[in-house]
VEXGU-678823 format. One record per residue (C-alpha): residue in three letters; x, y, z. Coordinates in steps of 0.5 Angstrom, whole numbers, plus 500, padded with zeros to 3 digits. Layout:
<pts>
ALAXYZ/...
</pts>
This chain:
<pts>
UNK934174211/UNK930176205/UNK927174199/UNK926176191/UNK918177190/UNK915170187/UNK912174180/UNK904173178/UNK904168172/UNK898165170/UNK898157169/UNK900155163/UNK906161164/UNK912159169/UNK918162173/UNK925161172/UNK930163177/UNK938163177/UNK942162182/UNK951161181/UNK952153182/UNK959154186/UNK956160191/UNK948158192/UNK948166191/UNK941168187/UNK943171180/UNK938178177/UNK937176170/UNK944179168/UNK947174172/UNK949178177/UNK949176185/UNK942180188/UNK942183194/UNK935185198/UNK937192196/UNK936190189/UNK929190189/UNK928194183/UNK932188180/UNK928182176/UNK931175179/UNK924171175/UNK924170168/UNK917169166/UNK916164160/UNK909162156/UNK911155158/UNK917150160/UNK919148154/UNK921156152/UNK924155159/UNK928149157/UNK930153151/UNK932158154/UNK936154159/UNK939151153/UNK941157149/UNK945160157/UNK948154159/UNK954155154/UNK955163157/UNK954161164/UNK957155166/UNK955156174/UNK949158173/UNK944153176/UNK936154173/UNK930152178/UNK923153174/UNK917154178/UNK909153176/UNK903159178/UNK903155184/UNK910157186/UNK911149186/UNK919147184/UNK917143177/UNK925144174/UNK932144176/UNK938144172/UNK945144175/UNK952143170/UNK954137174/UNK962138172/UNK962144177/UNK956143183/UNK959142190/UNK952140191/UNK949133190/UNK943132187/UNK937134190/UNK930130191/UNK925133189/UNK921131195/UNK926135199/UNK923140204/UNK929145206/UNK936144205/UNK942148208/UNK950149204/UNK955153206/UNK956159200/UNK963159201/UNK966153197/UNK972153201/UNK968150207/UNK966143206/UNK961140202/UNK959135207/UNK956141211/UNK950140205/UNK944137209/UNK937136208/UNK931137213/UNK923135214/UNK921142218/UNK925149218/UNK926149225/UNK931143224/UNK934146219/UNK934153222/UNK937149228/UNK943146223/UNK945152221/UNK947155228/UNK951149230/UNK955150223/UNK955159224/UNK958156231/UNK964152228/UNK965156222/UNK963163224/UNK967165218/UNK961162213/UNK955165210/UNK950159210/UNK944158205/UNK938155208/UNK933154202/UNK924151203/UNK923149196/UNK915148199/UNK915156199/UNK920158195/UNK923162200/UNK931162200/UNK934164206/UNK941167207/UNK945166214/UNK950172214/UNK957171217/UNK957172224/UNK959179227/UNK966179231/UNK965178239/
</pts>
């Protein structure tokens, strides 16, 4: 598991992370799929406020129709979330969810989406599922941390 480095913005400043709406997958900011191994590659992109976040979500909706946009303020708190509703496998999320897990694989069914009060819940979740669909990479994410984590397809027994 890995996680994209949280940038240091003041607190009228915010950060705008993209992710692809149909794999959960976390997006650079040339929207191409980030990797841990890309550490030298942005995933954040720092506005003076969100309303020039907004704008800008604005302008690349059209460009990128899978592309989910999650803003965050100094504090790493979860304020915004725009997803195009046409193309997510995902319901809509309550900004009061702590951790949520989703198969990336859009091929798996969505109703393996599930929201949970603790980690260890949703950790626990996830292995039962890898038990079912050992085929499948599932994303667990912590919006309190900002954390994004990703269970990689189980290796061959």
């Amino acid at each position: 598991m890995s996680r994209a480095v949280f940038p240091k913005i003041n607190q009228t400043q915010v950060a705008l992370l993209r992710a692809n709406c149909l794999t959960g997958h976390i997006l650079d900011s040339n929207y191409v799929k980030w990797q841990s191994s890309h550490k030298d590659k942005e995933v954040y992109s720092v506005f003076d406020s969100l309303d020039e976040a907004a704008d800008y979500i604005d302008m690349q909706k059209q460009s990128y129709p899978n592309a989910e946009y999650h803003i965050y303020d100094h504090e790493e708190k979860h304020i915004y979330e725009y997803r195009p509703k046409e193309t997510s496998p995902l319901p809509e999320h309550n900004l009061d969810t702590k951790f949520s897990v989703w198969p990336s694989e859009k091929e798996v069914s969505n109703e393996l989406y599930a929201t949970f009060d603790t980690f260890d819940e949703a950790a626990d979740y996830v292995e039962k599922q890898r038990h079912s669909y050992p085929n499948s990479e599932f994303i667990l994410r912590d919006y309190s941390q900002n954390k994004l984590y990703t269970y990689k397809k189980k290796a061959s027994e």
